[in-house]
C-alpha positions in Angstrom: 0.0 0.0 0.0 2.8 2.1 1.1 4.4 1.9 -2.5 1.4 2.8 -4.2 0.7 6.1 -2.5 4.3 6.7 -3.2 4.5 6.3 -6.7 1.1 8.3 -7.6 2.3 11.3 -5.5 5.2 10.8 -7.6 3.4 10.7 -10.4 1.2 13.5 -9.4 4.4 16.0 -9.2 5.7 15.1 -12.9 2.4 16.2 -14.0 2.3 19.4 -12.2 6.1 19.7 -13.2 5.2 19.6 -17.1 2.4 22.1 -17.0 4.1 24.5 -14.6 3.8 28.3 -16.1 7.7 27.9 -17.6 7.2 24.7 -19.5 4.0 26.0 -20.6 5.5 27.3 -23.5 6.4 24.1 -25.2 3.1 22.6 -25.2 1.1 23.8 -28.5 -2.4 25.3 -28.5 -3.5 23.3 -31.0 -2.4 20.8 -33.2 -3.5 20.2 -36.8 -3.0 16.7 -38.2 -2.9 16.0 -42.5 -3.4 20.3 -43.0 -4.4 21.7 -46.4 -5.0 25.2 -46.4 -6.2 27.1 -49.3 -5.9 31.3 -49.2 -8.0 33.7 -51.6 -7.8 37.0 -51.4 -10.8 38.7 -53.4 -11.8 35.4 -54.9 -8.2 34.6 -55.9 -5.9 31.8 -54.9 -2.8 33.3 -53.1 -1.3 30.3 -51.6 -1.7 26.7 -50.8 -0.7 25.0 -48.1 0.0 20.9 -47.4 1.6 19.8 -43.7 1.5 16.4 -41.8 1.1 18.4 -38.9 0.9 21.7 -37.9 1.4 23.2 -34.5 0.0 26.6 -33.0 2.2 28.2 -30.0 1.6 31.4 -29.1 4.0 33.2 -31.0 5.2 31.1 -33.6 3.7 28.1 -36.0 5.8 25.1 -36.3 5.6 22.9 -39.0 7.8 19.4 -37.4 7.1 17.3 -40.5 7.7 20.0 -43.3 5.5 21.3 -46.3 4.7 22.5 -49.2 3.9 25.2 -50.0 2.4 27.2 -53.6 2.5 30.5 -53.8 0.6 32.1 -56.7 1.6 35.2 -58.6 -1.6 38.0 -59.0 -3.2 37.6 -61.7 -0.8 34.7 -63.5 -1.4 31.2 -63.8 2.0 30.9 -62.5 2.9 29.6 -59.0 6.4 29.1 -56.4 6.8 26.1 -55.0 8.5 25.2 -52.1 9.1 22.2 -49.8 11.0 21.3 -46.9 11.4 19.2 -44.1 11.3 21.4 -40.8 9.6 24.9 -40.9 9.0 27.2 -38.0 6.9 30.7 -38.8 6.9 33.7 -36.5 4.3 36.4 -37.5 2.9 35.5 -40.5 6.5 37.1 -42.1 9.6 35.2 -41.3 10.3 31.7 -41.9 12.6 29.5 -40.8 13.0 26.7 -42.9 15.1 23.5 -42.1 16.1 20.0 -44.3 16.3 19.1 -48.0 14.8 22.6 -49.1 13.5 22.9 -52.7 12.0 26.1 -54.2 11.2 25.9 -57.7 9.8 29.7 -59.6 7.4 30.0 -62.2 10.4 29.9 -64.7 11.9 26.5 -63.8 15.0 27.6 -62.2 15.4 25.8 -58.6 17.1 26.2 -55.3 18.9 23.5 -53.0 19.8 24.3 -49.6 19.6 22.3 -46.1 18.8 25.4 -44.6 17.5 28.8 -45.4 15.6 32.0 -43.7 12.3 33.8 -45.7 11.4 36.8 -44.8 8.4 37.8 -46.8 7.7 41.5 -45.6 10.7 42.5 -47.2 10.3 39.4 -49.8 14.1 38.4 -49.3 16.0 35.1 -48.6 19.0 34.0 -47.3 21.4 31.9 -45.3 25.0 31.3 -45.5 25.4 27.4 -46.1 26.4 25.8 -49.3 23.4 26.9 -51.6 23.4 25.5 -55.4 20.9 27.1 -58.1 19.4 25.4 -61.0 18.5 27.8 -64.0 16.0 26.4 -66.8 18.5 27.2 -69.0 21.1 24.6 -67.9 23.7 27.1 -65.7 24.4 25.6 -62.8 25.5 27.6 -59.4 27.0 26.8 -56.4 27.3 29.5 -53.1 29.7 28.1 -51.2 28.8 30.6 -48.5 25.1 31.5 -48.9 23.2 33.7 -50.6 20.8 36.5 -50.6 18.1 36.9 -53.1 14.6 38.7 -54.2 12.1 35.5 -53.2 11.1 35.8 -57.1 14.9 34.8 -57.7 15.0 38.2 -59.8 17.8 39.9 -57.8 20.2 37.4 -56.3 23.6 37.4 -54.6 26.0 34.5 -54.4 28.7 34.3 -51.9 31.9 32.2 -53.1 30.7 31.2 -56.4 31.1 28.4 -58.8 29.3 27.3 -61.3 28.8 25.3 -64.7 27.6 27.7 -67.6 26.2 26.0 -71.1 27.7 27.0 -74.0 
């Protein structure tokens, strides 16, 4: 009898250990299991959404399992894709974005990175890890040391640069 009491007021401490107001913060508000969400603006498609799970905290969104994500350009049938493994969001604007990263424009050209950062108020991205760039037109590029870019892959800056240009 004796071991019993001790164990549950054992147990009962964990519990109030774990939801104590410090570790509060690493318990989500809400989970989201197999998410697709789809955002209009004014009847239009902006974005698309897919996640295996989805997680609400109170100041940031993390996404454990990766995503994809489709961004549409106004008035185009034309979209930006982009996947990766691990994604963490922090008000709506900046993303950070972990594991086997793809993001493909409307063009064809593609990035590879393990890591990169998004921030879309000032539409920029960058890191400084080995970053290579596919173009449609067969140049290949490699930033040794990152890069820095227009998320439209308009304006782009390599850092340490190599690359494989057709001829």
């Amino acid at each position: 009898m004796l071991f019993f009491s001790l164990f549950s007021c054992y147990e009962t401490k964990t519990k109030k250990e774990i939801f104590n107001k410090k570790n509060r913060k690493d318990i989500p508000d809400r989970v989201f299991i197999r998410t697709s969400i789809l955002y209009k603006e004014k009847g239009i498609v902006r974005f698309f959404i897919y996640s295996p799970i989805m997680e609400e905290y109170p100041i940031y969104t993390l996404f454990p399992n990766g995503l994809e994500l489709f961004l549409y350009e106004k008035g185009k049938n034309k979209y930006t894709y982009l996947s990766a493994d691990w994604v963490k969001s922090t008000e709506k604007f900046f993303y950070h974005l972990k594991g086997n990263i793809i993001i493909m424009n409307p063009n064809g050209d593609f990035l590879k990175t393990e890591e990169i950062y998004w921030n879309r108020k000032y539409k920029k991205i960058f890191n400084n890890l080995s970053t290579v760039i596919y173009c449609s037109d067969g140049t290949i590029l490699h930033a040794m040391n990152g890069l820095e870019a227009s998320e439209d892959f308009k304006k782009i800056r390599l850092k340490n640069i190599s690359g494989t240009f057709p001829i």
